[in-house]
C-alpha positions in Angstrom: 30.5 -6.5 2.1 28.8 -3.7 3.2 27.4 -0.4 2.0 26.2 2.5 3.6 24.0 5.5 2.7 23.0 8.9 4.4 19.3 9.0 4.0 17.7 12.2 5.8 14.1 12.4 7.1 11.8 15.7 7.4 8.3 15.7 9.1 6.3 18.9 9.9 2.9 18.8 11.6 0.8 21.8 12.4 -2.3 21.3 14.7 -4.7 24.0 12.5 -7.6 23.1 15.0 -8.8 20.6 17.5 -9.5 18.5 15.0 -7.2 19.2 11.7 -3.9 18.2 11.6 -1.7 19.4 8.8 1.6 17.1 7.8 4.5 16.9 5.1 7.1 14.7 5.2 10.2 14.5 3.0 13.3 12.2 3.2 15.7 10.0 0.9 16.2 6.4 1.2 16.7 3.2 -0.5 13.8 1.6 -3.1 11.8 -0.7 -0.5 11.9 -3.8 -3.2 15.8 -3.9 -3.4 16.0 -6.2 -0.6 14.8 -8.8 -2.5 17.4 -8.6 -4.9 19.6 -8.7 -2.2 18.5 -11.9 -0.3 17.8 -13.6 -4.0 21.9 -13.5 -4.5 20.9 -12.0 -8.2 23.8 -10.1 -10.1 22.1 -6.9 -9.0 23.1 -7.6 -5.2 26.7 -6.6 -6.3 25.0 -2.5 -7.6 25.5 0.3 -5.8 21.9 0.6 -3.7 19.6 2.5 -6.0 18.3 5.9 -4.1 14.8 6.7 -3.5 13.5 10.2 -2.7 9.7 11.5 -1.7 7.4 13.3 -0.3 4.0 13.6 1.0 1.4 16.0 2.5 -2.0 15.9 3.8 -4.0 15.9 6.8 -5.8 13.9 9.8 -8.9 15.5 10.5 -12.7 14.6 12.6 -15.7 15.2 10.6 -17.1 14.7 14.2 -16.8 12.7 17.2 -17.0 9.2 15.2 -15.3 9.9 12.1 -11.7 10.2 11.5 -10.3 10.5 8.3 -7.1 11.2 6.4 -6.1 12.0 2.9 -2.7 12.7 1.8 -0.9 13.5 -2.2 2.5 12.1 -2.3 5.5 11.9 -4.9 8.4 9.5 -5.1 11.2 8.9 -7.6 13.8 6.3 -7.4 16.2 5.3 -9.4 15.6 1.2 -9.7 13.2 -0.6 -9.9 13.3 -4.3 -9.5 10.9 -6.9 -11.3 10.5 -10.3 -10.9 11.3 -13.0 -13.3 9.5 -16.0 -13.0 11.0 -17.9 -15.4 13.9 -18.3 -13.2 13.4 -16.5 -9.8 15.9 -13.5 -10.6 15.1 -9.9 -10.1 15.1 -7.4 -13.0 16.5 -3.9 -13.3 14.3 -2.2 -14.9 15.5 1.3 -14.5 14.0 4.8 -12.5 11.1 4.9 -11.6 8.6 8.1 -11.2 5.8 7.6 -9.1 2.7 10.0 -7.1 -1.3 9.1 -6.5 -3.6 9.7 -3.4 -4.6 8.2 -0.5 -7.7 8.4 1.5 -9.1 6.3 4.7 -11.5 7.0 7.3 -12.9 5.1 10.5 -17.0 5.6 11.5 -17.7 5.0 14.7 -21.4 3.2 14.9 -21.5 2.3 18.3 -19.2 1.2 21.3 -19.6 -2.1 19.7 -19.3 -1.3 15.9 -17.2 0.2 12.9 -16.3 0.3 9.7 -13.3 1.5 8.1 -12.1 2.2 4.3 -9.1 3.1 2.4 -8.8 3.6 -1.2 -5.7 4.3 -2.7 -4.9 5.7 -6.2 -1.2 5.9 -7.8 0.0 6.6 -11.0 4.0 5.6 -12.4 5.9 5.3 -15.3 9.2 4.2 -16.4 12.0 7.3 -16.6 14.0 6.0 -19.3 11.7 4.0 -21.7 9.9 5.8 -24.6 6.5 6.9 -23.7 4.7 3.5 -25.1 6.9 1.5 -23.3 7.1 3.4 -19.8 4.4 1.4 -17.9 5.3 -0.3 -14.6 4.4 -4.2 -14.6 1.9 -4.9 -12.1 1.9 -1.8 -10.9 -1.5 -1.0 -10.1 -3.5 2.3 -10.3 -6.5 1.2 -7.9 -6.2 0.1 -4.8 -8.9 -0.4 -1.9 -9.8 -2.2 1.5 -12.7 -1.6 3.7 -14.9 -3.3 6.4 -17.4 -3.8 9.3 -15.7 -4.8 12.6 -17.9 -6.0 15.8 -17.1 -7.0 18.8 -19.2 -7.4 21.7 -19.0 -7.8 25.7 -19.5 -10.9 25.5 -16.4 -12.0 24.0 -17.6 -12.1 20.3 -15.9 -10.8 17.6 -16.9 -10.9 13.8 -15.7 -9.2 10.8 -16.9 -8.4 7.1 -13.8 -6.4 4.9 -12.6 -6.7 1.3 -9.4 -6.0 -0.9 -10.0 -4.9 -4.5 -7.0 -4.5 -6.9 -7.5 -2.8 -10.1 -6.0 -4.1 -13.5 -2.4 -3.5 -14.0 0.1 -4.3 -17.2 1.5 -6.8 -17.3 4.3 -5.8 -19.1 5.8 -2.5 -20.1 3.9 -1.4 -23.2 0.9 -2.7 -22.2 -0.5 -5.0 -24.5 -1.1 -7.5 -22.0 -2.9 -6.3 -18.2 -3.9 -8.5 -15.4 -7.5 -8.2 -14.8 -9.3 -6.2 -11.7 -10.1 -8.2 -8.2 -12.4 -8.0 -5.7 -11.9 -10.2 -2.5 -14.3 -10.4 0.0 -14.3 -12.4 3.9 -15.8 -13.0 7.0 -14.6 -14.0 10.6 -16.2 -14.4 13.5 -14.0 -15.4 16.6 -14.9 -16.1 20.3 -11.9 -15.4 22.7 -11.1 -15.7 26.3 -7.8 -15.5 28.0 -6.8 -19.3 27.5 -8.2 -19.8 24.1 -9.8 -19.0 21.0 -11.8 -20.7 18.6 -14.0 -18.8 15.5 -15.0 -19.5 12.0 -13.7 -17.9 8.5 -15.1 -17.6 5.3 -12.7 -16.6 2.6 -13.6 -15.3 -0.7 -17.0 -15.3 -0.3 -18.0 -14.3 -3.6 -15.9 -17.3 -5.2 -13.8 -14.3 -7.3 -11.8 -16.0 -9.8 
C-alpha cells in the first residue's frame, strides 16, 4: 500500500542588515509522530495520513562579533495526534492538535578556545476537539531548555559542561495527574588524535531523580 500527499513549502529571508536576518517559513506536511504508528502495525497504520500545517517567523541576528542569536514565534495545527499506550505498545488517536510557543538560542564566543551556547524553548497546545478541561496534550511540555560550556584546546583536549531541563507536563488530558520538572546536568572531557580517542563522562551529575 501506499499513499501519497502534496505538501508545499514557503521560506522568505530578507538580509535587513549585516547582521539581521529576517525569515518566515510556511508549508503543509504530515504530523512528524505518525510514523510510529505506522512501523507499530497499530489499526491507525490503515488512516488516511493526518495533515499538518505551520508556520514560523523570526530572525538570526549578531549582538557583536561573538554572539549569535536567534529567536523565532511559530504555529502549527495538525489534525492527529498520536499517543502512546504502554499498557500494550499501541499508538492512540487522540484527535487535532493546536499548537505555537517561542524559541530562543544564542552562541557566546569567549575565546578561540571557548563557548557556551543556550536554547530555551517555550510551547503551548491543546486538544481541538475535547471540552476545555479535558484539551491538555499528555506529556506535552511547556518548558523546554539546553545550554553549555564547550572547550577545546590545541592540544587535542576537549571537555564539556551542558544540561537538559524539561518542565512538568500532564500526564493525561484533564490534568489531574503531571509528570514532575527535570533538570539533567553532565560533563565530558575527551582527548582525540587521528587513530583514537579516549575521555571520561560524568552523567547526571546532580544525581536528579
Amino acid at each position: 500500500k501506499s499513499v501519497n500527499r502534496f505538501s508545499p513549502k514557503l521560506n522568505i529571508y530578507f538580509d535587513a542588515s549585516n547582521n539581521v536576518t529576517l525569515y518566515a517559513k510556511a508549508g503543509q506536511g504530515f504530523h512528524s509522530n505518525f510514523i510510529q504508528a505506522v512501523m507499530s502495525k497499530d489499526s491507525a497504520a490503515n488512516q488516511a495520513i493526518p495533515k499538518s500545517t505551520g508556520f514560523d517567523v523570526g530572525s538570526n541576528f549578531k549582538v557583536n562579533k561573538k554572539i549569535l542569536c536567534n529567536i523565532a514565534l511559530w504555529w502549527t495545527q495538525s489534525e492527529a495526534e498520536y499517543k502512546f499506550v504502554s499498557d500494550d505498545g499501541s499508538f492512540e488517536n487522540i484527535g487535532g492538535t493546536r499548537k505555537y510557543g517561542v524559541d530562543f538560542s544564542a552562541k557566546l564566543q569567549f575565546t578561540g578556545y571557548l563557548w557556551a551556547d543556550v536554547n530555551v524553548n517555550y510551547a503551548n497546545g491543546n486538544l481541538m476537539d475535547a471540552p476545555n478541561e479535558e484539551n491538555l496534550i499528555p506529556l506535552h511540555p511547556r518548558w523546554n531548555s539546553t545550554a553549555g560550556f564547550t572547550l577545546k584546546l590545541p592540544n587535542s583536549i576537549t571537555g564539556s559542561l551542558r544540561y537538559r531541563y524539561m518542565g512538568k507536563r500532564p500526564a493525561v488530558e484533564d490534568g489531574s495527574v503531571y509528570s514532575e520538572s527535570y533538570f539533567i546536568a553532565d560533563a565530558v572531557i575527551r582527548y582525540t588524535k587521528p587513530k583514537y580517542e579516549f575521555g571520561f563522562s560524568a552523567e547526571n551529575i546532580f544525581n536528579t531523580q
